[in-house]
C-alpha positions as CSV (number, residue, x, y, z in Angstrom):
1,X,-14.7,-33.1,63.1
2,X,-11.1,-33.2,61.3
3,X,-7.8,-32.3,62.2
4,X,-7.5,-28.9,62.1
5,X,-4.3,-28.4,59.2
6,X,-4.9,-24.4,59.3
7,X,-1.5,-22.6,59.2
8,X,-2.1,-19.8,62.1
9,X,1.0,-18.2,62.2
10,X,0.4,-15.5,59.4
11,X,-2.1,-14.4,61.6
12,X,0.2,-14.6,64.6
13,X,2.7,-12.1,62.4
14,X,-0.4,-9.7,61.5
15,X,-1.5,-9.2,65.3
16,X,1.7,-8.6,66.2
17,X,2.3,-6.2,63.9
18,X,-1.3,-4.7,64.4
19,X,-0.5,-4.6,68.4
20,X,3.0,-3.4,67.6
21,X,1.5,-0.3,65.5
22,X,-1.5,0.3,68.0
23,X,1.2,0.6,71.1
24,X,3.3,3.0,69.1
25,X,0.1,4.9,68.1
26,X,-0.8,5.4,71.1
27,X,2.5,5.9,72.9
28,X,4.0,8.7,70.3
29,X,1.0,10.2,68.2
30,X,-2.2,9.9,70.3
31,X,-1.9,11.5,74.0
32,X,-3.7,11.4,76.8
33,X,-5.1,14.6,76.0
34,X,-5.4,14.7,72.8
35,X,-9.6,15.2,72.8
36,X,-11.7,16.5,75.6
37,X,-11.3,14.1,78.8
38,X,-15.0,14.1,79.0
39,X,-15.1,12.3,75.9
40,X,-12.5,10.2,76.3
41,X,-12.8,8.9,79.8
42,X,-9.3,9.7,80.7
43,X,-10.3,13.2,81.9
44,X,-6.4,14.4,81.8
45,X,-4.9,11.3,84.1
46,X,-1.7,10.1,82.7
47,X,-2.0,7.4,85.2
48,X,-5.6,6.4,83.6
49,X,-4.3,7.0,80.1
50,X,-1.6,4.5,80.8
51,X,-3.7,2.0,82.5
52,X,-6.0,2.1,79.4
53,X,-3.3,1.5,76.7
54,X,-2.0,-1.5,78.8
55,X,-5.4,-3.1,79.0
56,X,-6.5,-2.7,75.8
57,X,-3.0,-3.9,74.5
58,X,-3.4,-6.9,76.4
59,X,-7.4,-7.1,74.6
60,X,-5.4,-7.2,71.4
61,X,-2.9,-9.7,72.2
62,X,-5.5,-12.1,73.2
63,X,-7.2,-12.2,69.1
64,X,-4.1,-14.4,68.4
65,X,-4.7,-16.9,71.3
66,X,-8.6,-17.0,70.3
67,X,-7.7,-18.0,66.7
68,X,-4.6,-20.7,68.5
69,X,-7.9,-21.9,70.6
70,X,-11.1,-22.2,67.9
71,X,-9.0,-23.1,64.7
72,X,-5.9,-25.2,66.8
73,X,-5.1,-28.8,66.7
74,X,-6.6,-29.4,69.6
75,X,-10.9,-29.3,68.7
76,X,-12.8,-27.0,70.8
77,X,-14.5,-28.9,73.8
78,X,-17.8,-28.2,76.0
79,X,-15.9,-25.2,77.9
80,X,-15.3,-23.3,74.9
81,X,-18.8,-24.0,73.7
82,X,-19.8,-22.7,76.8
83,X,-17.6,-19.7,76.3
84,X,-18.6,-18.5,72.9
85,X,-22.4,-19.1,73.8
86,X,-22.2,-16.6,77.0
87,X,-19.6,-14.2,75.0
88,X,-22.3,-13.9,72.6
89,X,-25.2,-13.5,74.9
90,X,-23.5,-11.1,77.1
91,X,-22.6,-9.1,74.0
92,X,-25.8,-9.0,72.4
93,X,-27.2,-7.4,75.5
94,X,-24.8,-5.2,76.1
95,X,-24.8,-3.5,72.7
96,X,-28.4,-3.8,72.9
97,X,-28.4,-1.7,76.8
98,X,-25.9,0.1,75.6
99,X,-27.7,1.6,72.7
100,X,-30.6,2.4,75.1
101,X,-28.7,5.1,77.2
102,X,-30.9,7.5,75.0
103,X,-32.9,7.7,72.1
104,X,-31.6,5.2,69.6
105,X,-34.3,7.0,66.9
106,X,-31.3,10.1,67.7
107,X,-28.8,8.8,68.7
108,X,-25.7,6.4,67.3
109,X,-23.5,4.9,68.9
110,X,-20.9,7.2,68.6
111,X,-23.0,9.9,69.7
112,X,-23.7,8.1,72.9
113,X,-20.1,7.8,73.2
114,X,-19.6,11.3,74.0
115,X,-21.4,11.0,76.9
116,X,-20.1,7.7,77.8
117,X,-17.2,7.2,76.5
118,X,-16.4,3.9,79.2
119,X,-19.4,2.4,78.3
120,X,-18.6,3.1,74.7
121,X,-14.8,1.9,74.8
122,X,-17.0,-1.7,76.4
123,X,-19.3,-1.6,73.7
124,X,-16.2,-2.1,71.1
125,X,-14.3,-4.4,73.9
126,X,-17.8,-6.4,74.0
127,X,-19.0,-5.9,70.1
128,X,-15.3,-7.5,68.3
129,X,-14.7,-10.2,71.2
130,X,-18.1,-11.9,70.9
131,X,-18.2,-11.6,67.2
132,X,-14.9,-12.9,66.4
133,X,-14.6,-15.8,68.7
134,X,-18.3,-16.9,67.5
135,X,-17.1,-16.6,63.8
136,X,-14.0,-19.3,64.4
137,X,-16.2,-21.2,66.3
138,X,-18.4,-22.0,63.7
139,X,-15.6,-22.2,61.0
140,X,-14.6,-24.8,63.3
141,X,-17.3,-26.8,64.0
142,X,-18.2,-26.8,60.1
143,X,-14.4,-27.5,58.9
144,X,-14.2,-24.3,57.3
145,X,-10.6,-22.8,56.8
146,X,-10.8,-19.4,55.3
147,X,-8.1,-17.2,55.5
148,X,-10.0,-14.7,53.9
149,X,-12.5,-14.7,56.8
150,X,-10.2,-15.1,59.1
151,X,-8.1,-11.7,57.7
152,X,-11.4,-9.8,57.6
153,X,-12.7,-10.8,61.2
154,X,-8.8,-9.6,62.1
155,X,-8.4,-6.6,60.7
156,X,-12.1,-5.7,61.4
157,X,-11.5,-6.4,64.9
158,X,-8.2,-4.1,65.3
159,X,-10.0,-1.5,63.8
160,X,-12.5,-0.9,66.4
161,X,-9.5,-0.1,68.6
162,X,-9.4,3.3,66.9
163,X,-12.9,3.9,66.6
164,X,-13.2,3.6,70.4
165,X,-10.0,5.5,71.4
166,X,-11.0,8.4,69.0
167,X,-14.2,9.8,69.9
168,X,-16.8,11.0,67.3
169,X,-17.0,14.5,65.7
170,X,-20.3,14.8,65.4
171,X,-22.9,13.2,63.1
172,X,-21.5,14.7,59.8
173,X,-18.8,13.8,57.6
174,X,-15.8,16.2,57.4
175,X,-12.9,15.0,55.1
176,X,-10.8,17.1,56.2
177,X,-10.8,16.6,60.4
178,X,-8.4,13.7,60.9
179,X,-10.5,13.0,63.9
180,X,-13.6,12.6,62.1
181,X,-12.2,10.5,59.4
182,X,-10.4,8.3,61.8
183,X,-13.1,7.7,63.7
184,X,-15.8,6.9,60.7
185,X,-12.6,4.9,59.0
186,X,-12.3,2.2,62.2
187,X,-16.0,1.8,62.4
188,X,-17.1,1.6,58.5
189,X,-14.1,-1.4,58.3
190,X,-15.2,-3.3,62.0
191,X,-18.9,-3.1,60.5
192,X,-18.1,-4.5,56.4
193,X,-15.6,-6.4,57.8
194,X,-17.1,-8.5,60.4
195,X,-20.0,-8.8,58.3
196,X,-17.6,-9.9,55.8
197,X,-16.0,-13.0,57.8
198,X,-19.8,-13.8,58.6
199,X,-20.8,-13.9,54.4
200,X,-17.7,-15.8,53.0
201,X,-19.0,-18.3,55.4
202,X,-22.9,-18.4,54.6
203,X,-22.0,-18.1,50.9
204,X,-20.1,-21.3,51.1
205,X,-22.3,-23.1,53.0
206,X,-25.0,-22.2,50.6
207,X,-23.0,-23.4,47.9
208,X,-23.8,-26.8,49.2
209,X,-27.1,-26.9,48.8
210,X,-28.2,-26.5,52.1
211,X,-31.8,-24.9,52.1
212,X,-31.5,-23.3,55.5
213,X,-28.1,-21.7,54.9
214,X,-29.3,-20.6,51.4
215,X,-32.0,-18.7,53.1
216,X,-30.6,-17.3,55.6
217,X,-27.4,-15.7,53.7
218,X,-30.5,-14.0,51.5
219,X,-31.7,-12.4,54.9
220,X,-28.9,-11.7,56.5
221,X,-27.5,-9.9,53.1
222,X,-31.0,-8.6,52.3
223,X,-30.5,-7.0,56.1
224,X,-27.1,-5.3,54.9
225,X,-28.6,-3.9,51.7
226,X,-32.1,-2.5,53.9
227,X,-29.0,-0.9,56.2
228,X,-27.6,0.8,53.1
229,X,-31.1,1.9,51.8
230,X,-31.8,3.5,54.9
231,X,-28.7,4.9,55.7
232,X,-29.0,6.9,52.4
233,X,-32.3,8.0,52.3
234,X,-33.2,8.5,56.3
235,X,-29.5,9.1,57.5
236,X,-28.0,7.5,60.4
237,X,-29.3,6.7,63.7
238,X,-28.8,3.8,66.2
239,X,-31.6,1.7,65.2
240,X,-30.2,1.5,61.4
241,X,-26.6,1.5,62.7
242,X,-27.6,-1.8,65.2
243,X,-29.6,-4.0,62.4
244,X,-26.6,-5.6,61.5
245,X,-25.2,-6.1,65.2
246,X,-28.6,-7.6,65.6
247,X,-28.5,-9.7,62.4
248,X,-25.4,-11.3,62.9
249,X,-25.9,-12.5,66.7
250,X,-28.9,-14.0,65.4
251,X,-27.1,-15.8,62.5
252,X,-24.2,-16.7,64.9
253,X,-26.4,-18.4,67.3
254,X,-28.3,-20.1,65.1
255,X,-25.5,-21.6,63.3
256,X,-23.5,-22.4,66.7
257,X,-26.2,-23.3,68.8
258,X,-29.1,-25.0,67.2
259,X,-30.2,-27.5,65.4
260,X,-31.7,-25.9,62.2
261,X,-28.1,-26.3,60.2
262,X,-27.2,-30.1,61.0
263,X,-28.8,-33.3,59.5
264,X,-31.4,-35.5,60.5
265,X,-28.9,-37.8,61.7
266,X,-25.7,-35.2,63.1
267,X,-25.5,-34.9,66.7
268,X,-24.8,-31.2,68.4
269,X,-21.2,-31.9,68.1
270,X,-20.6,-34.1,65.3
271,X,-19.8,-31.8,62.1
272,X,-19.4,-32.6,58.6
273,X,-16.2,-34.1,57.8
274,X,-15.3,-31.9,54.6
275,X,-12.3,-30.0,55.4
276,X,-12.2,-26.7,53.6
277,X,-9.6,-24.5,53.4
278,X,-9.4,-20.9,51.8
């Protein structure tokens, strides 16, 4: 594996200034009791309002450290591996459960949200952590330096934060109900977004002629199109809404915890030693 060279502290600025604006949101613009407790969680408890902000300000903070961590000097070792393989379990089954707590053929997400709005404000804890650290990881392991992916995984990431803090309107799409748009805004960019960071990477890795990454970036954006297709013509439900989810733990762990990418020849931890950088 080479020396990581990758210049982190553009990214540094950005969740700073992402944490920065979240704090002030939800300090002087969104209020404790702002939307029905019972959908929220907070149930009209400054104390529990406050609480909340600090945590998930402190879930923030912590993107910057993961990027300092997988795409550092110092190379990711057994622990981390470790890390990124539970992470990614863990968060599999959980949006997986999660999605369960009633009829995924009715129900989205969102919907389920409204009823468990802890459970809900988890799911996007859960969904952005394992995602993003298993993303660096494997730009790590395969010397792959992509700003680009690492922006998208980013922003993607800070935009769950205001799907999960504003809870859904309902199943349909009003323009004009800030609370609507908000919410359909931070999911629709966590969703093309994450799956974003996850393509730049496959497409590159196609690019070298490798037959397993070449078929699986057809699935896994064959996957996003069948999403698309079905979201138009059946409308939205969980079991659309988790095919990506799905898709992209699948990719993730076979990329970071198999053998079906490496060479004849390639141990589990020795990766190739093209740096690239994007």
């Amino acid at each position: 594996m080479e020396k990581s060279t990758f210049n982190r502290k553009p990214f540094n600025i950005l969740w700073l200034v992402l944490t920065a604006a979240y704090v002030i949101w939800m300090t002087f613009f969104l209020k404790y009791d702002t939307y029905p407790g019972a959908e929220t969680g907070i149930n009209g408890s400054k104390t529990v309002y406050i609480l909340w902000t600090v945590f998930s300000t402190i879930a923030l903070l912590m993107f910057p450290i993961y990027i300092k961590l997988f795409l550092g000097e110092k190379e990711p070792g057994k622990g981390l591996r470790i890390f990124c393989l539970v992470n990614l379990i863990y968060g599999c089954v959980f949006v997986t459960w999660y999605g369960f707590f009633l009829n995924p053929f009715d129900y989205t997400a969102s919907m389920i949200g409204l009823e468990y709005p802890w459970h809900f404000k988890m799911w996007g804890l859960f969904a952005s952590l394992s995602v993003f650290t298993n993303v660096l990881y494997a730009y790590r392991m395969n010397n792959f330096f992509s700003k680009a992916g690492v922006a998208c995984a980013s922003l993607g990431c800070a935009a769950i934060f205001v799907t999960i803090n504003v809870p859904s309107a309902g199943e349909d799409l009003i323009l004009n109900s800030l609370r609507c748009m908000s919410h359909w805004t931070g999911a629709l960019l966590f969703a093309f977004l994450m799956a974003a960071s996850i393509v730049i990477f496959l497409v590159h890795q196609a690019k070298q002629k490798s037959v397993p990454y070449i078929v699986v970036t057809v699935i896994f954006g064959a996957i996003l199109v069948l999403m698309l297709v079905l979201l138009a013509t059946i409308g939205k439900d969980g079991v659309i809404e988790g095919l990506p989810m799905w898709a992209a733990y699948l990719v993730l762990f076979l990329i970071n915890f198999t053998g079906l990418f490496r060479g004849k020849d390639t141990s589990a931890l020795e990766q190739p030693k093209e740096t690239v950088t994007k």
